[in-house]
C-alpha angles and dihedrals in degrees: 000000000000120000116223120252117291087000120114121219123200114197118205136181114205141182116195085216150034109237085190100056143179080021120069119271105271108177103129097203091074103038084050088073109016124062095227108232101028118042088004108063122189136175118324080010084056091041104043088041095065101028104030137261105318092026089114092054089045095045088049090051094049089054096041083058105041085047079056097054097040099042094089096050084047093037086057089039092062098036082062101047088047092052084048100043078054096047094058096052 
């Protein structure tokens, strides 16, 4: 990439979640080349960067309540498909 004249470009390589957690990300094929943190950006450090500091907590409660409203629907999904999956044995 070329930045135009006079313009700054950042490049970033980021990953929405830590495969690795709650460890720190270890693949070394990553931290070879990005500095984590600060051009590798990975989980709350992804998160915060596009919505703002706090955007990662406030991502993870919205989930947590939206996994709430929606366990008894999977709860039943699965229920069925479990009473099928017998029925056919």
């Amino acid at each position: 990439m070329r930045a135009k004249e006079g313009k700054k470009v950042r490049i970033y390589l980021g990953m929405y979640y830590n495969p690795y957690f709650p460890k720190d990300y270890e693949r070394w094929t990553c931290l070879k080349f990005f500095d984590k943190g600060n051009d590798f950006l990975i989980g709350k450090d992804f998160w915060d960067f596009f919505g703002g500091k706090g955007a990662y907590e406030e991502l993870i409660d919205i989930y947590e309540q939206i996994g709430e409203e929606i366990r008894p629907v999977l709860d039943a999904k699965f229920k069925s498909i479990a009473k099928e999956y017998e029925e056919k044995e």
